[in-house]
C-alpha positions in Angstrom: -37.8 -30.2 33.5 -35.6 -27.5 34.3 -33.5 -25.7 31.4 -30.1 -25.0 32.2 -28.0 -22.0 31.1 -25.4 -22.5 28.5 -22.2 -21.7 29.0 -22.1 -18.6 27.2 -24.9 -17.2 29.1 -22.9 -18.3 32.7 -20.0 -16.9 31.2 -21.0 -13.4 30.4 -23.0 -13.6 34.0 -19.8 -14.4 35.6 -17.8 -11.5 33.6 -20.8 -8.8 34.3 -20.7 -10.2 38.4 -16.9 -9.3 38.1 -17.3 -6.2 37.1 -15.7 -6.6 33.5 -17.2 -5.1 30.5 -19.0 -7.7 28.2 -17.5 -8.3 24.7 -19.8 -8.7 21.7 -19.7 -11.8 19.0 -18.4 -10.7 16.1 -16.5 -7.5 17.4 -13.2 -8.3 15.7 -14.2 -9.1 12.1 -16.4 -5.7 12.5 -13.4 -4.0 13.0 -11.3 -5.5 10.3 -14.3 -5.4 7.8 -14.4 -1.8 8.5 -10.6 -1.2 8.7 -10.2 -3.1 5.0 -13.0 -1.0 3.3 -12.0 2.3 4.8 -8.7 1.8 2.8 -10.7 0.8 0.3 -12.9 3.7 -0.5 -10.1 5.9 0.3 -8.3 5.1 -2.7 -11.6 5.1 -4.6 -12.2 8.2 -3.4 -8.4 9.4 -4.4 -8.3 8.3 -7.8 -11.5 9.5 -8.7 -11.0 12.7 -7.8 -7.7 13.0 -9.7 -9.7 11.4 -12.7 -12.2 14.3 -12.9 -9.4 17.0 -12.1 -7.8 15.6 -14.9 -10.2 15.4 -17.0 -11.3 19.4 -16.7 -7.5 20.2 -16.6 -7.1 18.2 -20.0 -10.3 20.0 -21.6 -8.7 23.6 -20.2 -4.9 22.7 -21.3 -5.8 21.2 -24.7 -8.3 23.7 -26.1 -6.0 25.8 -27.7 -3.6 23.7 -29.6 -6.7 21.3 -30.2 -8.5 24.3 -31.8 -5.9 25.3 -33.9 -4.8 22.1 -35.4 -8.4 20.7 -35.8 -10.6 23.4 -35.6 -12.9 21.9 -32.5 -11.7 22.8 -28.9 -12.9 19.2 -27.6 -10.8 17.4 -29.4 -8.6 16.0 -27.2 -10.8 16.4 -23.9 -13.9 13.9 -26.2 -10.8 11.4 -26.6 -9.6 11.6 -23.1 -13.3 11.0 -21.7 -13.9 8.0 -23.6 -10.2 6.6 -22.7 -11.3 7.6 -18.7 -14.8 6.0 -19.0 -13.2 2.7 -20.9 -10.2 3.2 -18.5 -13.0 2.6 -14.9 -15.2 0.5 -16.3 -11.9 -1.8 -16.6 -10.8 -0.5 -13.1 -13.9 -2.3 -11.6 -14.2 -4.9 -13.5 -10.5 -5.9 -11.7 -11.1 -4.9 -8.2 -13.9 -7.4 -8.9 -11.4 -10.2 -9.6 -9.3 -11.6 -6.8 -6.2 -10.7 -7.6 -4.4 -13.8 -7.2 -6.1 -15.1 -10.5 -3.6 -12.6 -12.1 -0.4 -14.3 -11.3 -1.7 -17.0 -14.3 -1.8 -13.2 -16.9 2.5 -12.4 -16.3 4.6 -14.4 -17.9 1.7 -14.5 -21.5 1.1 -10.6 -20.8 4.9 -9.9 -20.6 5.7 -11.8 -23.8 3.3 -9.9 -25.8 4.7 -6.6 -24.5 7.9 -8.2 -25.9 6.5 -8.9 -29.0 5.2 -5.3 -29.0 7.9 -3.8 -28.5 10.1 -5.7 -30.7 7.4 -4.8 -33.5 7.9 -1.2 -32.5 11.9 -1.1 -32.7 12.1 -3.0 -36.3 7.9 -2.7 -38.3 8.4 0.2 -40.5 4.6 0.4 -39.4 5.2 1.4 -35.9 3.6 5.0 -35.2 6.5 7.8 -34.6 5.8 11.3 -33.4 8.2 13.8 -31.6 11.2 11.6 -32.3 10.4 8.2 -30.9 8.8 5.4 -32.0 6.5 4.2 -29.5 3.6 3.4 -30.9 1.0 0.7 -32.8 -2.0 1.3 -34.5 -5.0 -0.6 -34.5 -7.3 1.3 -35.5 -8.0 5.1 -37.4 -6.7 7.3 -34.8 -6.3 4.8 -32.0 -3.0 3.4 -31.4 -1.3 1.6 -28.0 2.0 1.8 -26.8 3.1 -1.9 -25.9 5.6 -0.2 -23.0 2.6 0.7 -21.1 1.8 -2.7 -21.1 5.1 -3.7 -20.2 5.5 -2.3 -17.3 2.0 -4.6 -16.0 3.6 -7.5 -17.5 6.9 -7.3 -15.4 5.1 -6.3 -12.2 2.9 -9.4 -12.4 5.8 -11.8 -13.5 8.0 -10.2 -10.7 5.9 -10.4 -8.0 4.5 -13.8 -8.7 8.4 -15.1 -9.1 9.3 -13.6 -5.9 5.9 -15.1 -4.3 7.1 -18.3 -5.4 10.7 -17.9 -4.2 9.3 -16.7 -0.9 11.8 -19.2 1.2 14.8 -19.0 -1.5 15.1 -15.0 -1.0 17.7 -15.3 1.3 20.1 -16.5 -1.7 21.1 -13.7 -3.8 20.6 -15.9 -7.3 17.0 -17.0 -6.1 16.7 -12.8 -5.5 17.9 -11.5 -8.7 17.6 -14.5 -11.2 14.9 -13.9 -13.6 13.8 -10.5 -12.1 16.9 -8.8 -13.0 18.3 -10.1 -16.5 14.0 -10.0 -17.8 14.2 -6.0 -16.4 17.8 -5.4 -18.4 16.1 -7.2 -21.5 13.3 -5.2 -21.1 14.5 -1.9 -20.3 16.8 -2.4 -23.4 14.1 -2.3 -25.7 12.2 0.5 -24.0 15.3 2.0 -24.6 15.6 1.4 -28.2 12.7 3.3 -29.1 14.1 5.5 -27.3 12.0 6.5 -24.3 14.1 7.6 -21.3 11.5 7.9 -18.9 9.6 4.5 -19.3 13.4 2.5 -19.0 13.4 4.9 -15.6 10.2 3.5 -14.6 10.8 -0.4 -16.0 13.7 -0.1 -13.4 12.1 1.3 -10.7 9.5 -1.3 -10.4 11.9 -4.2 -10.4 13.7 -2.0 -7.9 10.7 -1.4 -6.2 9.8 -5.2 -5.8 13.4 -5.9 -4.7 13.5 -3.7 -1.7 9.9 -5.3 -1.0 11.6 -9.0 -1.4 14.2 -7.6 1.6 17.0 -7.6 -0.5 20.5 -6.6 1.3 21.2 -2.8 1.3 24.7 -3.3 0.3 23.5 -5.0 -2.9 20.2 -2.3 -3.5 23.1 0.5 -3.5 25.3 -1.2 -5.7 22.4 -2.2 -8.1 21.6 2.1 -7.9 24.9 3.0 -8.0 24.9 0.9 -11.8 21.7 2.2 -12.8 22.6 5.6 -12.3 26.3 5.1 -14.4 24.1 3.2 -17.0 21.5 6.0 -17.2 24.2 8.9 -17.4 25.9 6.7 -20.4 22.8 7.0 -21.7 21.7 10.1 -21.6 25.6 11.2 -23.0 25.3 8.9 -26.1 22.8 10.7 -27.5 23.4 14.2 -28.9 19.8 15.3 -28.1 19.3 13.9 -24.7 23.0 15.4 -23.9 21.7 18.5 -24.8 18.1 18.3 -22.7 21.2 17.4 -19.6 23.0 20.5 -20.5 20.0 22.5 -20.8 18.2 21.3 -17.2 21.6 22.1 -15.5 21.2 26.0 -17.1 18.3 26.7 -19.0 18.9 30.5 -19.3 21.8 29.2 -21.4 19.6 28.3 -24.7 16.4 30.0 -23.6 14.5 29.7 -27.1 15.4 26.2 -27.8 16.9 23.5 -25.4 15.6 25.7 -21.9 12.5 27.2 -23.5 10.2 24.2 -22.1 11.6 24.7 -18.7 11.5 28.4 -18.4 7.7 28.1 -19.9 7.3 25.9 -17.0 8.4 27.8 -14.5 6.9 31.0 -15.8 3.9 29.3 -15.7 4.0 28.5 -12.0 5.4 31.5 -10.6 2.3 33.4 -12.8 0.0 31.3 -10.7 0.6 32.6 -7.5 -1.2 31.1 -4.1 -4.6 30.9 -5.7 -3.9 30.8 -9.4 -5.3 33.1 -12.3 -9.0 31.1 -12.8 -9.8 28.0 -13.9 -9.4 28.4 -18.1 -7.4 31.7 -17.7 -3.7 30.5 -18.2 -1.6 32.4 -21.0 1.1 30.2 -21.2 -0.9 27.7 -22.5 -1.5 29.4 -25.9 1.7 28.0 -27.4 3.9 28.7 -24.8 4.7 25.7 -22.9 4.9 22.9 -25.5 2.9 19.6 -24.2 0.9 21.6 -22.0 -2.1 18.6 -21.5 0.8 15.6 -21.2 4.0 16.1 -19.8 3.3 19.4 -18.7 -0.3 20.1 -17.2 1.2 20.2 -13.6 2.6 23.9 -14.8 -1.0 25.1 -16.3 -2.5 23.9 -12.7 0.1 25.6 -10.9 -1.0 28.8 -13.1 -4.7 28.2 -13.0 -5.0 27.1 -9.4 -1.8 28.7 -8.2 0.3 27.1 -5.1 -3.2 25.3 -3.5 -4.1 23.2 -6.2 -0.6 22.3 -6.8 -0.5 21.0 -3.0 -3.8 19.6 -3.1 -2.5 16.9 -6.0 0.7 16.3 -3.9 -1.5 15.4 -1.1 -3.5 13.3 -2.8 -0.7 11.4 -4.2 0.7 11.0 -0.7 -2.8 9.3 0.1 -1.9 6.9 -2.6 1.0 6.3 -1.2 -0.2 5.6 2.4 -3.1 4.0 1.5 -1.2 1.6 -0.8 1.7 1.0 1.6 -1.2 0.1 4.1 -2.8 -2.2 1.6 0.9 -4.1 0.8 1.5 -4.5 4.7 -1.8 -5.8 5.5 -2.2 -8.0 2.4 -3.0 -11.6 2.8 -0.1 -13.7 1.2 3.6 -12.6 -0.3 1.6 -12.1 -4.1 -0.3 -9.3 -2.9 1.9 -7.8 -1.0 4.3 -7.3 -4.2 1.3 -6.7 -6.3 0.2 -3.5 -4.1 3.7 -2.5 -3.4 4.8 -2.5 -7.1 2.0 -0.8 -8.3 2.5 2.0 -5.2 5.8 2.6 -6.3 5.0 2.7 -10.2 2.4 5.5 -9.1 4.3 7.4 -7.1 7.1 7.4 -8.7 5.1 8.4 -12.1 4.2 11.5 -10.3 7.7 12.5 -8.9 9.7 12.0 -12.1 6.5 14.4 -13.8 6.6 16.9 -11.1 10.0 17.2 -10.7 11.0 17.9 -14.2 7.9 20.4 -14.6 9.7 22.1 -11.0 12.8 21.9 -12.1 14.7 19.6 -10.0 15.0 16.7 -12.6 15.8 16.4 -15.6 12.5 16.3 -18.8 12.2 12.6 -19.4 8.6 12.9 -21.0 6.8 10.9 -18.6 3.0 12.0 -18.1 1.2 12.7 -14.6 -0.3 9.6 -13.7 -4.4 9.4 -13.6 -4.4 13.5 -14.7 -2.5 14.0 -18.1 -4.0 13.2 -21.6 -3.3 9.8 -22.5 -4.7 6.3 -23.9 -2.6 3.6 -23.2 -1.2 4.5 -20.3 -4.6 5.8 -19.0 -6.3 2.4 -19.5 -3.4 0.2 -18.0 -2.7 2.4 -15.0 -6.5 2.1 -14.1 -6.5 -1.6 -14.4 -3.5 -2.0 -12.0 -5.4 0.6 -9.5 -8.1 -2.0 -10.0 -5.9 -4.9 -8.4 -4.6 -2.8 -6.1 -8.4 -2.2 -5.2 -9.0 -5.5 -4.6 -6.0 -6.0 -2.3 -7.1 -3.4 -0.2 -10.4 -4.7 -0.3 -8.9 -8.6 1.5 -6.2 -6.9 3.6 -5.9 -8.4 7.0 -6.6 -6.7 10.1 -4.4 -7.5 12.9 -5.7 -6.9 16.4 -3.0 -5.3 18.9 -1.3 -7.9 21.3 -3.8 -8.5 24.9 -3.1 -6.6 27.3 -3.4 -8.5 31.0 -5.8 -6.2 33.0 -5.7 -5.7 36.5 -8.4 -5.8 38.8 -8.4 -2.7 41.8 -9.5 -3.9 45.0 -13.1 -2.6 45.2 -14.0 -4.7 42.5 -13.0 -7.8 44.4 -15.4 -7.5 47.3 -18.1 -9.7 45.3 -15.8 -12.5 45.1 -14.7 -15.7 47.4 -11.7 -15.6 48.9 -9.9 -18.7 49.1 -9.1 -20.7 51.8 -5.7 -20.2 53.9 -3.2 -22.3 53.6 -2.8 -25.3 56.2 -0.2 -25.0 58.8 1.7 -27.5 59.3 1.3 -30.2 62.0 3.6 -29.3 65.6 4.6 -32.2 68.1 3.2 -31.5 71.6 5.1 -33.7 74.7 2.6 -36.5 74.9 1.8 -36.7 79.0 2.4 -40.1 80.6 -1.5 -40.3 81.4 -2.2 -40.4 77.9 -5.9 -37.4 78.8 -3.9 -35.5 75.6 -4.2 -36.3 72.1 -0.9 -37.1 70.0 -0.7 -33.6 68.3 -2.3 -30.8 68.9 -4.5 -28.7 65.7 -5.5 -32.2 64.4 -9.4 -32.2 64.3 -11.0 -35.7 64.6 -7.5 -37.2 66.0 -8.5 -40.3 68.4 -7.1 -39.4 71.9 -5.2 -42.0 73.5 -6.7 -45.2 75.0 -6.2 -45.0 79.0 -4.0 -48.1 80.6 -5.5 -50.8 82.1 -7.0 -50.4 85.6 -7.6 -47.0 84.6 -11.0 -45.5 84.0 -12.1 -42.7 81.7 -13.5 -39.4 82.9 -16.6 -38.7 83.1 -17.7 -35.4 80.7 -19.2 -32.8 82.3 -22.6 -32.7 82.6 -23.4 -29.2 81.9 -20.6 -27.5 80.0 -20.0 -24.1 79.9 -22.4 -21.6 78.1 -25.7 -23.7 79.9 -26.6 -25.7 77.2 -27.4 -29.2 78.2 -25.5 -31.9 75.9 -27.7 -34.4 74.2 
C-alpha cells in the first residue's frame, strides 16, 4: 500500500518547483504576538523607569523640608516608597485582569467618587491644607482624595457609554448625553473644593474620549471655546486665583509673593544648565521653591540634571504617548480603545499642564507630575489605570498589510507547462466534384467522401515516402 502525500506537502512541493519562497505555519500570529508584547514591555519599561526617577528625585527634593519639619530626612521618600510598592503591586494585579471586566466597576466607582466628593465639600471632617479641601482620612496619617478617583470613575463610565452607543454616535444627543452633563456635575464639585487643575483634567478626559468617539470638529471647538470662557470666569471669581493669573502674565511684578514660585522655578532651571549641578546638589531646594517634591520637582531635576534629564522625562512621556496611541488603535473592540485612549490623554496631559506651569508657559494650577512627584492617592490610582492600559496593549490586534500580487520574471517560468494554443477555427475548402478531398481541410479524423457509384477507390501506395513499409 502506497502512502500518498497530503496536500500540504504537494502544495509546498509545487510552490518550492515554482520558485516561490515557502511560508511557515504560524508566521502571522508570531508576528502579532511579538508586535502586542513589544508595546507591552515598552510601557513597562517607561513607567518603571519614571517610578525609580521619581522615587530618588522625591528622596533628594524632600529631604530638606522633611528634616526640618520632622527631624528625619526620609520622611517623605519612606511614604512615597510604600505608596509606589502598594501603587505596582496594584498595577499588575490589573494588567492581569482583562480589561473589559472593568466596564461592570464605572457607574459604582463613579458614585462613590460622588459621594466622596460631596463628603469633602460639606463634612467639617474633610482634611484641608494650603487652602483647599481635598482630602479624607482614614487612617493616622493616611488620607485619599476622592477626585483621584473620580477621574477613573468617569473614564470607565465614559468609555463603556460610548462603547455601548457605538452605532448611535452619529447623533449628537447619543454623543454628548450622559458624558457631558455627568463631566459638568462632576467638574462642579471638583471645583467646589476648589481645585483648578483636577476640573482641567475632569474635562480633558471627557474631551479626550469625545474626539476618540469622532465627534464633529465644529462641535469639539465650540465645546473648547465654552470651556475656556468657563475656566477664565473661573479663575476671575476668585481673588486668589485672579491674582496667580496676574502674577503668571508678569511675575517680576510681585516677585516675593504672587511671582516668587515662578521665578524660584525658573531660577532653578536656568542654575541647572546642560548637565545639572549633581544629583542632591540643588540650592533652591532649601526653602526656595515652595512644593519642590509635588508640583514642582520638574525645576529641582532641571537643576540637578540640568537640560538632559529634563529631555530625557519628555521623551519618555512621548513614549507613553506613542505607545498608548498604538495600544488604542490596535485595540480589540470600541471599550478598549476609549479605555487606552482616555487614560493616554489623562497622562499626558498630567505632564503638560505640570511642565508647563513649572516652564512658564501656563498658568500654576497645582497639578503633580504624573508617576514622579510625591503623592498617595493619585500615585496608587494612576498605576492602576497604567495597569489596564497594560492589559490592552497586551490583546492589541495586529493587522497584516494588504497582499501584494507578485509577479513572476520569465526565467522562473521555464520549469512550467505551457498551455496549449488556441484552436483555429474551421475554413471551407471548394469540395472537388470527385469527392478524393475531405469536406474541410485542418479537421483530423474527418471521413473523406464516399466515391459515386461505378467508381472505384485508389489504391494507397505501397511504399510511401520515407521507405517504411506500411503494416
Amino acid at each position: 500500500m502506497v502512502a500518498l502525500p497530503s496536500r500540504e506537502t504537494a502544495a509546498s512541493r509545487t510552490t518550492a518547483a515554482a520558485g516561490m519562497p515557502r511560508v511557515r505555519r504560524g508566521g502571522d500570529s508570531a508576528r502579532r504576538g511579538l508586535a502586542a508584547w513589544s508595546n507591552y514591555y515598552l510601557l513597562l519599561a517607561v513607567v518603571g523607569t519614571l517610578l525609580a526617577f521619581g522615587v530618588i528625585m522625591v528622596l533628594s527634593a524632600s529631604s530638606p523640608t522633611a528634616y526640618a519639619s520632622t527631624g528625619d530626612s526620609y520622611t517623605v521618600f519612606k511614604r512615597q516608597a510604600i505608596w509606589v510598592v502598594v501603587g505596582l503591586v496594584v498595577m499588575m494585579v490589573c494588567s492581569r485582569i482583562d480589561y473589559r471586566r472593568w466596564r461592570r466597576l464605572g457607574v459604582p466607582l463613579l458614585a462613590l467618587a460622588f459621594l466622596g466628593l460631596v463628603y469633602v465639600a460639606v463634612h467639617p471632617a474633610a482634611v484641608s491644607s494650603g487652602g483647599s479641601t481635598r482630602w479624607i482620612a482614614i487612617l493616622p496619617g493616611v488620607s485619599i482624595q476622592p477626585s483621584e478617583f473620580a477621574k477613573l470613575g468617569l473614564l470607565l463610565f465614559a468609555a463603556d457609554v460610548l462603547a455601548r452607543k457605538h452605532r448611535l454616535l452619529g447623533d449628537v444627543r447619543h454623543l454628548l448625553v450622559p458624558v457631558l452633563p455627568v463631566t459638568v456635575l462632576l467638574a462642579g464639585l471638583v471645583m467646589a473644593q476648589p481645585d483648578l487643575g483636577t476640573t482641567l483634567l475632569v474635562c480633558s478626559i471627557a474631551f479626550g474620549l469625545l474626539f476618540i468617539a469622532g465627534t464633529p470638529l465644529p462641535l469639539l471647538t465650540l465645546m473648547g471655546t465654552f470651556g475656556l470662557v468657563g475656566g477664565l470666569g473661573l479663575i476671575m471669581s476668585a481673588d486668589y486665583r485672579r491674582r496667580r493669573l496676574f502674577s503668571f502674565l508678569d511675575p517680576a511684578a510681585d516677585p516675593q509673593h504672587n511671582g516668587w514660585q515662578i521665578l524660584q522655578g525658573r531660577f532653578a532651571l536656568g542654575s541647572g544648565g546642560l548637565l545639572g549641578v549633581g544629583l542632591g546638589a540643588s540650592r533652591q531646594k532649601w526653602s526656595y521653591v515652595p512644593n519642590a517634591h509635588t508640583d514642582f520637582i520638574f525645576a529641582i531635576i532641571g537643576e540637578e540634571l540640568g537640560l538632559v534629564g529634563t529631555l530625557a522625562i519628555l521623551m519618555l512621556f512621548a513614549a507613553i504617548a506613542y505607545a498608548g496611541i498604538r495600544a488604542a488603535r490596535n485595540a480589540p473592540d470600541a471599550f478598549g480603545r476609549y479605555l487606552a485612549g482616555g487614560i493616554t490623554v489623562w497622562i499626558v496631559v498630567q505632564a503638560l499642564v505640570n511642565i508647563g506651569a513649572v516652564v512658564g508657559v501656563l498658568p500654576i494650577t497645582g497639578v503633580p507630575l504624573p508617576l514622579v512627584s510625591a503623592g498617595g492617592s493619585s500615585m496608587l490610582v494612576l498605576l492602576a489605570a497604567v495597569g489596564m492600559l497594560l492589559n490592552v496593549a497586551k490583546r492589541e490586534v495586529w493587522r497584516p498589510p494588504a497582499p501584494v500580487k507578485a509577479t513572476m520574471a520569465p526565467a522562473d517560468r521555464r520549469g512550467r507547462r505551457r498551455p496549449a494554443p488556441a484552436a483555429r477555427p474551421a475554413r471551407a475548402v471548394p469540395r472537388p466534384p470527385d469527392g478524393s478531398l475531405r469536406e474541410e481541410a485542418g479537421l483530423s479524423g474527418a471521413r473523406a467522401r464516399r466515391p459515386a457509384a461505378g467508381q472505384r477507390r485508389p489504391a494507397p501506395p505501397k511504399h510511401p515516402p520515407g521507405g517504411l513499409r506500411n503494416r
